[in-house]
C-alpha positions as CSV (number, residue, x, y, z in Angstrom):
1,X,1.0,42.1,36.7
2,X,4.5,41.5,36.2
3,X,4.2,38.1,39.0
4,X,1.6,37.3,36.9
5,X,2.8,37.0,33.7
6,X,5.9,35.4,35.2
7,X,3.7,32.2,36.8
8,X,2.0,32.3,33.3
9,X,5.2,31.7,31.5
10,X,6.3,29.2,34.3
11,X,2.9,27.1,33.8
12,X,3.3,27.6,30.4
13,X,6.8,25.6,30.2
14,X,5.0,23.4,32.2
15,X,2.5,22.2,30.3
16,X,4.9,22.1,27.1
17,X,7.3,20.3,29.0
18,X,4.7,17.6,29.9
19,X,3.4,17.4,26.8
20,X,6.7,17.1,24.6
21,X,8.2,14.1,26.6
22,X,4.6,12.3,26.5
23,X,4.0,13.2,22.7
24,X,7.7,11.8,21.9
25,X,7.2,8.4,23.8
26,X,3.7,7.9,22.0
27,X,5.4,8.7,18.8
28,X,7.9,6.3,18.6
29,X,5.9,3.5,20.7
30,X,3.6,4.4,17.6
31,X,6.4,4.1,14.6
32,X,7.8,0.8,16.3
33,X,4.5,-0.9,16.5
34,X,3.7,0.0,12.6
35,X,7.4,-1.3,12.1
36,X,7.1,-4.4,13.6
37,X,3.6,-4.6,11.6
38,X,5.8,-4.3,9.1
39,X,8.0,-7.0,9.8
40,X,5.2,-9.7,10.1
41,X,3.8,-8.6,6.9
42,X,7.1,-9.2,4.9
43,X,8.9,-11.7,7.5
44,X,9.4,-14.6,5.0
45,X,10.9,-12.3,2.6
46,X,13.5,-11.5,4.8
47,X,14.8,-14.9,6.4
48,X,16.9,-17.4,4.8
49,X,18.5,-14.4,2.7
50,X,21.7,-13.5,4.3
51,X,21.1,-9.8,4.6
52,X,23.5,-7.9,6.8
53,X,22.4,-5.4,9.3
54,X,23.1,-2.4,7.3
55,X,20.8,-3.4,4.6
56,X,17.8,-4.3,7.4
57,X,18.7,-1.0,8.9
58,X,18.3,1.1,6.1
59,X,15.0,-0.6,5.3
60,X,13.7,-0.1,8.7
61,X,14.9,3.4,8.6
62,X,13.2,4.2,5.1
63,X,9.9,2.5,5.9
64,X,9.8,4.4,9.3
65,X,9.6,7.6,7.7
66,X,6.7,6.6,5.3
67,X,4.4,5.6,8.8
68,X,4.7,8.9,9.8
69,X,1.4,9.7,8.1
70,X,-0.2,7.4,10.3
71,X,2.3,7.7,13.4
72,X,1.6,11.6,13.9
73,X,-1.8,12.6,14.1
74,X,-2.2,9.1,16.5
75,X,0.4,10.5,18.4
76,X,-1.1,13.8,18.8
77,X,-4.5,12.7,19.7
78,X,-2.8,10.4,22.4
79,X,-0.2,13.0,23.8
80,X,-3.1,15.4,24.2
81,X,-5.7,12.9,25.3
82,X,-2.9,11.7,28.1
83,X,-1.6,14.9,29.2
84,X,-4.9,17.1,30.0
85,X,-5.9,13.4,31.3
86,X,-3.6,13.5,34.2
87,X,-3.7,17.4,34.8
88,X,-7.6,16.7,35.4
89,X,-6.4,13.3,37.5
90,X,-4.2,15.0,39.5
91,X,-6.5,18.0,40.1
92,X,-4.4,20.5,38.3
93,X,-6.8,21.5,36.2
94,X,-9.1,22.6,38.9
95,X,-6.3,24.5,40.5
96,X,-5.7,26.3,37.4
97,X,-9.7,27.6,37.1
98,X,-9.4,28.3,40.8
99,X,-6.2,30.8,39.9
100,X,-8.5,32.6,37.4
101,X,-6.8,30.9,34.0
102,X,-9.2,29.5,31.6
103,X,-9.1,26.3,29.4
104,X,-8.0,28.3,26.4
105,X,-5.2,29.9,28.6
106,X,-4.1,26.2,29.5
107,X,-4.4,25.1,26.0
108,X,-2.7,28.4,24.0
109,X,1.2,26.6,23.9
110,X,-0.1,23.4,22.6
111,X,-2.4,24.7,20.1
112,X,0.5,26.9,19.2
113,X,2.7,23.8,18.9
114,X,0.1,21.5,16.8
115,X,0.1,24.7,14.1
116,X,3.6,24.8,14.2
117,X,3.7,20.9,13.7
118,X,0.6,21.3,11.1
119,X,3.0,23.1,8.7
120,X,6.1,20.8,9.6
121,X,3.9,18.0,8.3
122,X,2.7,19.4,5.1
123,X,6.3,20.0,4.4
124,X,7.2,17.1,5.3
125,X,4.3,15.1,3.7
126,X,5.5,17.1,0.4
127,X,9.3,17.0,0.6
128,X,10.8,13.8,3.0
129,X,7.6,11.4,2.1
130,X,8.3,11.0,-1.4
131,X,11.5,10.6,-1.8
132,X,11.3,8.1,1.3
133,X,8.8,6.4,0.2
134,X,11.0,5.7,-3.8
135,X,14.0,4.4,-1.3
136,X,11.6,2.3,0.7
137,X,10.0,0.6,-2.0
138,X,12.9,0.2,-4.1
139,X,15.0,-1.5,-1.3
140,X,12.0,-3.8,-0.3
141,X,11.6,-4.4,-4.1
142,X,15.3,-5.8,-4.3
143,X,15.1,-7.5,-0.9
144,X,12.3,-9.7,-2.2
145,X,14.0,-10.3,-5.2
146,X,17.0,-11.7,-3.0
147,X,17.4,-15.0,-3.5
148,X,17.7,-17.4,-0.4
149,X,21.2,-17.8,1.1
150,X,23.8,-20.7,-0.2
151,X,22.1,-23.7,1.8
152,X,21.5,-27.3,0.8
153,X,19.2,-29.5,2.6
154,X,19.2,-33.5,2.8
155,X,17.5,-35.3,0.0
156,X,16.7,-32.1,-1.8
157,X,18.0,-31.3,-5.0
158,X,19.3,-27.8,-5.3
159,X,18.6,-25.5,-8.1
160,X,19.6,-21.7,-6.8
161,X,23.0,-22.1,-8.7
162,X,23.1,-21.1,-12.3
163,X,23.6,-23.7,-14.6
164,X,24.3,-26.5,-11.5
165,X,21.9,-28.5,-9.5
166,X,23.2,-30.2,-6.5
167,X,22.0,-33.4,-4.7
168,X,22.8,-33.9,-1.0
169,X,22.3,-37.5,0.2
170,X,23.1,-36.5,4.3
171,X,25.1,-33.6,5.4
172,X,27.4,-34.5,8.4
173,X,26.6,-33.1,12.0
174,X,29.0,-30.3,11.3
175,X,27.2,-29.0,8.1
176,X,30.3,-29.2,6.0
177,X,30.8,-32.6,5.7
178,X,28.3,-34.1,3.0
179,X,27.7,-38.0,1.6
180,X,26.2,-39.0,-1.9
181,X,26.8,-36.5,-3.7
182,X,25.6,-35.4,-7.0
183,X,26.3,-32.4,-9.2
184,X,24.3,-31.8,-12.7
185,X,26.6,-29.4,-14.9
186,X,23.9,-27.4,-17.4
187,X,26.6,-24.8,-18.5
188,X,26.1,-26.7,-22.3
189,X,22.2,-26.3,-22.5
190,X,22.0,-29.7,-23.0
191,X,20.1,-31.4,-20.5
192,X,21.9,-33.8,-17.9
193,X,24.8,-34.6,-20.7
194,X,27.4,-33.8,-18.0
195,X,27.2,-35.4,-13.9
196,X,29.5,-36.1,-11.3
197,X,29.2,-38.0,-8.6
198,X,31.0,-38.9,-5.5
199,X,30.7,-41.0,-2.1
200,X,31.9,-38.2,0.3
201,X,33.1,-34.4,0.1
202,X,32.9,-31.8,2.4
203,X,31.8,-27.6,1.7
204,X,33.7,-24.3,2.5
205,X,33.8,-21.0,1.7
206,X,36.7,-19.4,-0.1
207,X,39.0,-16.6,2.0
208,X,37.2,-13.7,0.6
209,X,33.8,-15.2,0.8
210,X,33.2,-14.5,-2.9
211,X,33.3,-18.8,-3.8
212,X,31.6,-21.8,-2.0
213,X,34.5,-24.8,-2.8
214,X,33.0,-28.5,-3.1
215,X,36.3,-30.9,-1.9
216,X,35.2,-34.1,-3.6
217,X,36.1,-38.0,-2.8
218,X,36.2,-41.0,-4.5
219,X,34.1,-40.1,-7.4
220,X,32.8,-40.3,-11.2
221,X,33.0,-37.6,-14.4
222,X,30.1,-38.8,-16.6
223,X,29.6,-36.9,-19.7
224,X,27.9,-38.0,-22.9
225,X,29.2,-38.3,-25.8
226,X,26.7,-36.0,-28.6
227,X,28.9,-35.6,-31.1
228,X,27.8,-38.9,-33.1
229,X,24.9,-39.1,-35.4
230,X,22.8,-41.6,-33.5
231,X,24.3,-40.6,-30.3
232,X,20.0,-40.9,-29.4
233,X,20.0,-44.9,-30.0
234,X,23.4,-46.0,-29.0
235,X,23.9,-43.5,-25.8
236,X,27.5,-43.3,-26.1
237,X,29.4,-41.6,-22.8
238,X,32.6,-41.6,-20.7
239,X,33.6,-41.7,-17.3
240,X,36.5,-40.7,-15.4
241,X,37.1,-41.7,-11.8
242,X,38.7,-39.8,-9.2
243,X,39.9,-40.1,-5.7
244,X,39.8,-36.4,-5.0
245,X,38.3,-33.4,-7.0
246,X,37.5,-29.7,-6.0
247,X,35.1,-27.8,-8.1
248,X,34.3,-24.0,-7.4
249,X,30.9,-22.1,-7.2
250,X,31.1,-18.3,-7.7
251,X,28.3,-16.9,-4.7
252,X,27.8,-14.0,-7.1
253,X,24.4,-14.8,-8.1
254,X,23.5,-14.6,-4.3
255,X,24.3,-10.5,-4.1
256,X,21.7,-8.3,-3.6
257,X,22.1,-5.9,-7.1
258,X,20.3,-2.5,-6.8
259,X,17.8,-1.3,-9.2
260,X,17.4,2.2,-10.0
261,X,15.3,4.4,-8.6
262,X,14.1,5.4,-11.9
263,X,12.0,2.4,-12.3
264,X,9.3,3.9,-9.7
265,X,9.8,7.5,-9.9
266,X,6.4,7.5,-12.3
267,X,4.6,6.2,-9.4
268,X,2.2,9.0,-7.4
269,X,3.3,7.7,-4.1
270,X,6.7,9.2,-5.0
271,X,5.8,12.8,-6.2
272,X,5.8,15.9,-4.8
273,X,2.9,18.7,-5.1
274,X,4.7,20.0,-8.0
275,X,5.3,16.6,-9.8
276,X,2.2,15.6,-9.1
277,X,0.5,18.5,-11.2
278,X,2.8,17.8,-13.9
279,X,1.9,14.9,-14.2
280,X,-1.8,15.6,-13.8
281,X,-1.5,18.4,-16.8
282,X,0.1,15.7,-19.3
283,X,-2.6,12.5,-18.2
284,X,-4.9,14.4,-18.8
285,X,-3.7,15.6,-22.2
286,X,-3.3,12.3,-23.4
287,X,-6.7,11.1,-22.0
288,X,-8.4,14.0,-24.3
289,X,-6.2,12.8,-26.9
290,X,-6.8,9.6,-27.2
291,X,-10.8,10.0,-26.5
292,X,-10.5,12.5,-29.6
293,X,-8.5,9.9,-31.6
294,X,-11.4,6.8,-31.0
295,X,-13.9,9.1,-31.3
296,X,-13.2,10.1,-34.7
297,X,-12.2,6.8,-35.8
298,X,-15.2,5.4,-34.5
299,X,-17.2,8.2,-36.2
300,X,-15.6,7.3,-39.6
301,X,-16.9,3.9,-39.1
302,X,-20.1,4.1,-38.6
303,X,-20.1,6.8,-41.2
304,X,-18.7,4.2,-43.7
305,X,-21.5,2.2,-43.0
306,X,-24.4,4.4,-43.0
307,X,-23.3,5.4,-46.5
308,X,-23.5,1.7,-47.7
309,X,-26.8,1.3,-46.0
310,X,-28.2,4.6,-47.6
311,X,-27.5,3.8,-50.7
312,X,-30.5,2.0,-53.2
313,X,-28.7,-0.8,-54.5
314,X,-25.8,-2.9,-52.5
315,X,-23.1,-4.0,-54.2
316,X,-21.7,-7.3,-52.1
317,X,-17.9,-8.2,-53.2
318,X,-17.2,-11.9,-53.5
319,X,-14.2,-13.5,-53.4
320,X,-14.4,-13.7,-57.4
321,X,-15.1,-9.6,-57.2
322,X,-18.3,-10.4,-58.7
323,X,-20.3,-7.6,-57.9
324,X,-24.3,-7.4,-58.3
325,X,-26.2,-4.3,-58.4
326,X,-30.1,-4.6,-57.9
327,X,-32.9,-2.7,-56.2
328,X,-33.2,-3.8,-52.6
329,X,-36.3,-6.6,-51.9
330,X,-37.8,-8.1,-48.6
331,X,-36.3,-11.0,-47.3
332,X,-33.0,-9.5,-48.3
333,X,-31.5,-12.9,-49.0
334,X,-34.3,-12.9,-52.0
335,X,-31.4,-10.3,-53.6
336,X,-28.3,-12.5,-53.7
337,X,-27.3,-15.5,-54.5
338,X,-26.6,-18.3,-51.5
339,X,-23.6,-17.6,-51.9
340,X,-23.1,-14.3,-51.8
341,X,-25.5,-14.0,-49.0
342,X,-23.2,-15.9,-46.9
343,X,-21.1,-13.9,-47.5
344,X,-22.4,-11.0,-47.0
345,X,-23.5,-12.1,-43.6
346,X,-20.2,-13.2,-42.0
347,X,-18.5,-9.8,-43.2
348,X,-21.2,-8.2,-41.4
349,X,-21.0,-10.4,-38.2
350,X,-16.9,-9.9,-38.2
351,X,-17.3,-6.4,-38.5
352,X,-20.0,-6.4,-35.5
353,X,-17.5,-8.2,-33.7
354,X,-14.2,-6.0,-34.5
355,X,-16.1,-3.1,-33.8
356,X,-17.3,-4.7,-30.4
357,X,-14.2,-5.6,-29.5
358,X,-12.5,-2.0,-30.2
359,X,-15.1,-0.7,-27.9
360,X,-14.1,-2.7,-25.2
361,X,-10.5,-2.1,-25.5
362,X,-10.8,1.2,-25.7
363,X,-13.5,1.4,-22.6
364,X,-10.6,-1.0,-20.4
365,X,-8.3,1.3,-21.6
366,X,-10.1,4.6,-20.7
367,X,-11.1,3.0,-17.2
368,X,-7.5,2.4,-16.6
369,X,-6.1,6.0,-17.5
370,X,-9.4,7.7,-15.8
371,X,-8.3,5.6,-12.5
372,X,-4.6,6.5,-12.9
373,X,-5.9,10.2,-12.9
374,X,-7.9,9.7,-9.6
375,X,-4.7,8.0,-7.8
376,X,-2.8,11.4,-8.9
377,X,-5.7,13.6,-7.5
378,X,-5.6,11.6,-4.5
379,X,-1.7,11.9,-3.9
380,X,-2.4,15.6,-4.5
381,X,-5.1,16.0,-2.0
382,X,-3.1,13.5,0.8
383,X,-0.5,16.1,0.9
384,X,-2.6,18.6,3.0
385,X,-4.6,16.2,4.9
386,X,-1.9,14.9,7.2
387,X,-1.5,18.6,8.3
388,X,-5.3,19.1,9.1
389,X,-5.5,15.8,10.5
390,X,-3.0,16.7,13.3
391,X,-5.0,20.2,14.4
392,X,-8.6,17.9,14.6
393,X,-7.0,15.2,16.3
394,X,-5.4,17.7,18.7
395,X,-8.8,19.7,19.3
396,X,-10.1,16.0,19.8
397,X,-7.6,14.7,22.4
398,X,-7.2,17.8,24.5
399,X,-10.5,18.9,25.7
400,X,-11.2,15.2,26.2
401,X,-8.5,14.7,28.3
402,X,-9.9,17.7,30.6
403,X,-13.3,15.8,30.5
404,X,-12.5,12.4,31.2
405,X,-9.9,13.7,33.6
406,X,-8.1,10.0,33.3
407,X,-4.6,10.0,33.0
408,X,-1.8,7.4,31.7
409,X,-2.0,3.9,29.0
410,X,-5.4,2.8,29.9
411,X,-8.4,4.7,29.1
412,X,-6.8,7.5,26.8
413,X,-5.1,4.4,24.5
414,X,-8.6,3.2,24.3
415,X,-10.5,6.5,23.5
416,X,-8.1,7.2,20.7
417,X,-7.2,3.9,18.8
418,X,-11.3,3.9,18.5
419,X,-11.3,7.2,17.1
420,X,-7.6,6.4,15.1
421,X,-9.7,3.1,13.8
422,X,-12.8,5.3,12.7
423,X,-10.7,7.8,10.7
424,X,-8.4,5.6,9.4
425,X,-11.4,2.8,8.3
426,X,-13.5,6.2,6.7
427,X,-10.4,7.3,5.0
428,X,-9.5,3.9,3.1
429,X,-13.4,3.4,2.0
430,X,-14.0,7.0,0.8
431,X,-10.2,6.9,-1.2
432,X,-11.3,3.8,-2.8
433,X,-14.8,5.0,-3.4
434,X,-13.1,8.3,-5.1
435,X,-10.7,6.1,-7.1
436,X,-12.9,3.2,-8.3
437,X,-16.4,4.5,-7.8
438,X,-18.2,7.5,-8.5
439,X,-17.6,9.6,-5.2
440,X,-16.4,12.8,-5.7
441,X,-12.5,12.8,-5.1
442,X,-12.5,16.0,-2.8
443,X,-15.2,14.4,-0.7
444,X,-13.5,11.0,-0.4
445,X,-10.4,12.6,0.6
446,X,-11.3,14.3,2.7
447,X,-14.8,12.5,4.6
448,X,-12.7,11.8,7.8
449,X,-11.4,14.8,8.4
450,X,-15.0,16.2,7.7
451,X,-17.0,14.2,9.9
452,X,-14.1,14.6,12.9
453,X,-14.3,18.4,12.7
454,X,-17.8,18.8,14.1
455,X,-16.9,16.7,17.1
456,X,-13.3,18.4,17.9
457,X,-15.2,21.3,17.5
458,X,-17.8,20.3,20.4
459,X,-15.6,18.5,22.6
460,X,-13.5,21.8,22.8
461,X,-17.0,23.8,23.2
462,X,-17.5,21.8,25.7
463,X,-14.6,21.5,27.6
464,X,-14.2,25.4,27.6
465,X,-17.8,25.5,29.4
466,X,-16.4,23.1,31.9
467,X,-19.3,20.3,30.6
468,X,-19.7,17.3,33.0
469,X,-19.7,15.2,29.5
470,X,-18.5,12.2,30.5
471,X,-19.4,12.3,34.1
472,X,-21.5,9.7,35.3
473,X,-23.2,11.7,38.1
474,X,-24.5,14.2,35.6
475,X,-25.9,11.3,33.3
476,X,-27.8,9.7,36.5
477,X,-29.1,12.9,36.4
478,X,-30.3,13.9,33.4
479,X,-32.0,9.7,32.8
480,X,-33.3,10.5,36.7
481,X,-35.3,13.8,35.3
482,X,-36.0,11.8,32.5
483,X,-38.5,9.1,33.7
484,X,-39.8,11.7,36.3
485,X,-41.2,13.5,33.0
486,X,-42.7,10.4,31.8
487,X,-44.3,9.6,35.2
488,X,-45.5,12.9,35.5
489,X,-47.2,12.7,32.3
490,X,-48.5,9.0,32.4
491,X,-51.0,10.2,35.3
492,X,-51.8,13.1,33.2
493,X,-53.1,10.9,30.2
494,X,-54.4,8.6,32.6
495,X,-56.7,11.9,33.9
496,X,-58.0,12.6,30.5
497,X,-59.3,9.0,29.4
498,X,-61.3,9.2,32.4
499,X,-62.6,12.4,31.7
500,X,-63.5,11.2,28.4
């Protein structure tokens, strides 16, 4: 007994050992693929901006941790799918059932492991996400805001500079040196009052890097003159000449400021569970408010006018205040004047109209709370579904992997990028079904996790009864006994026409 438990243990660290170095390597391969995803999507907000590696590297780092939603339960499903893959591949499996230890047996660290894991990702999901995901998105928020690094181009003007534009006629083949210049001084607000001009100049940076300095050669100062009365007709301006002149640009505007966090901390992604039902208890609050709010004042309304339309004579104001008091006869413009008819009519058409448009403010306005209410519920749901989605994509991968028996990149990476694609493609609909439709948000929450269950459930029922699932042989088979039936009974039928 004692040997016994000691080869258990030994197979045990086995398995765990395989499984931890091939769940690791699918994990990151997983993380740099969504990353580089990443980089493609937002790839010409990034070049042309000078940002330094540090910057980069703490954006890569931030957004990495939000793709662990997706990164973990793929990398489960694979690290499972390609581990009991090659035990079946390399016949270890069947060694295993021929030493008397069961499927479950094999599978009791790892399922042991994905729980562990399960509750590692809920608190992660709950704790690291959120705050992540607010640095992410504020860093990505000030990157795109960056504006494009200090460069001038040939025969383009230049407008990046506050208050300056700059024309470039040719830059020489060293980058520095530049030819027919122009610079167009707006520090004044006052239009193109103030140019200068020169044949030849060349560009540098200052020591510290703070100032681009703009040597200039043989050169003009034109400014106009706006100080006289009819400085419009007559144009009045002077120029200077100079054979050398250096003007200095501060690079400041080129710095990439950070906003405060603050600015997105109202946003779901960004909450925790507690946050989250805050926030919940006071949207809510204010929806019931506000619905209590329009309904009375719509109620008063239409209360107003019920009492004017209930009463037995009418009294129409006119802009004179005249006011006329008769019984009521058919056609109602047989009561008033022209006049006050007309009247009458377009303060009843404008209130139609206010009251129309008030309803459909207020029905915008409802729609918009009632869907910022559903994002919340969805955030709230999200944070438990990473952690079930890990255990079904486990139960999924591993007794597959025993029925496939195919080891390494090829089939397994095939098998579970379609079923990654299905969950993921069910999950986005139903959310956005739950959000914007009429689905009920529990449901569309959690569809994908519901309609993976029943299969992780019967792929592990069936590995554990050592099913020939996937086995061609066993397929032949069963479509062999299949058309035999039919043959067998086509004679039969045959038979009983004839009899007939």
């Amino acid at each position: 007994m004692h040997i016994q438990s000691q080869g258990v243990k030994k197979l045990y660290r086995y398995i765990t050992k395989s499984f931890l170095g091939t769940f690791l390597f699918t994990f990151f391969i997983v993380i740099f693929i969504l990353l580089m995803q990443f980089l493609w999507k937002y790839v010409d907000e990034f070049v042309g901006k000078g940002l330094d590696l540090g910057i980069m590297g703490e954006l890569f780092f931030y957004m990495g941790i939000t793709f662990v939603p997706m990164a973990l339960p793929l990398a489960l499903l694979l690290a499972s799918l390609m581990c009991f893959g090659d035990f079946g591949e390399h016949y270890e499996l069947v060694a295993m059932k021929a030493s008397g230890i069961s499927i479950w047996t094999v599978m009791r660290p790892l399922v042991i492991f994905s729980v562990l894991l399960s509750g590692l990702a809920f608190i992660f999901s709950n704790s690291v996400i959120p705050v992540a995901t607010l640095k992410a998105h504020t860093l990505l928020f000030d990157v795109r805001k960056q504006k494009l690094a200090f460069d001038i181009k040939e025969g383009v003007y230049y407008r990046d500079l506050e208050n300056y534009v700059i024309y470039v006629e040719k830059k020489g083949e060293d980058g520095s040196r530049i030819y027919g210049v122009k610079i167009y001084d707006h520090t004044d607000r006052a239009g193109n009052t103030r140019i200068m001009t020169a044949d030849s100049g060349k560009m540098e940076l200052s020591p510290n890097q703070r100032n681009i300095i703009f040597t200039l050669y043989n050169g003009y100062n034109y400014n106009d003159i706006t100080t006289d009365e009819d400085f419009k007709q007559k144009r009045p301006f002077e120029r200077m000449s100079f054979k050398q002149e250096q003007i200095k640009f501060s690079l400041k505007d080129f710095d990439m400021t950070r906003s405060s966090e603050d600015l997105f901390k109202s946003y779901q992604g960004m909450m925790n569970i507690r946050q989250l039902s805050a926030s919940l208890d006071s949207l809510n609050s204010r929806y019931d408010k506000r619905q209590e709010m329009f309904t009375e004042n719509f109620t008063r309304r239409l209360s107003n006018h019920a009492n004017i339309g209930q009463q037995n004579e009418v009294e129409a104001r006119t802009t004179d205040s005249v006011a006329l008091s008769k019984p009521l006869r058919w056609p109602l413009s047989a009561n008033f004047s022209p006049d006050d008819y007309a009247t009458i009519i377009d303060m009843a058409v404008g209130s139609a109209k206010n009251a129309k448009e008030n309803v459909s403010f207020n029905k915008t306005d409802f729609k918009s709370q009632t869907e910022n209410i559903k994002k919340h519920k969805k955030e709230y749901h999200k944070k438990f579904t990473l952690s079930i989605a890990c255990l079904i994509f486990f139960f999924i991968g591993a007794p597959l992997g025993t029925i496939i028996r195919k080891g390494g990149l090829g089939f397994p990476v095939v098998i579970s990028v379609l079923f990654f694609v299905f969950y993921y493609i069910v999950s986005t609909v139903a959310e956005r079904m739950a959000v914007y439709g009429n689905l009920n948000m529990f449901l569309g929450v959690w569809l994908s996790s519901l309609l993976l269950l029943p299969i992780g459930l019967f792929l592990t029922f069936k590995a554990t009864t050592d099913s020939a699932l996937l086995d061609g042989e066993s397929w032949k088979k069963a479509f062999q006994k299949l058309f035999k039936r039919k043959e067998h009974a086509q004679p039969s039928t045959e038979a009983n026409t004839s009899t007939t």
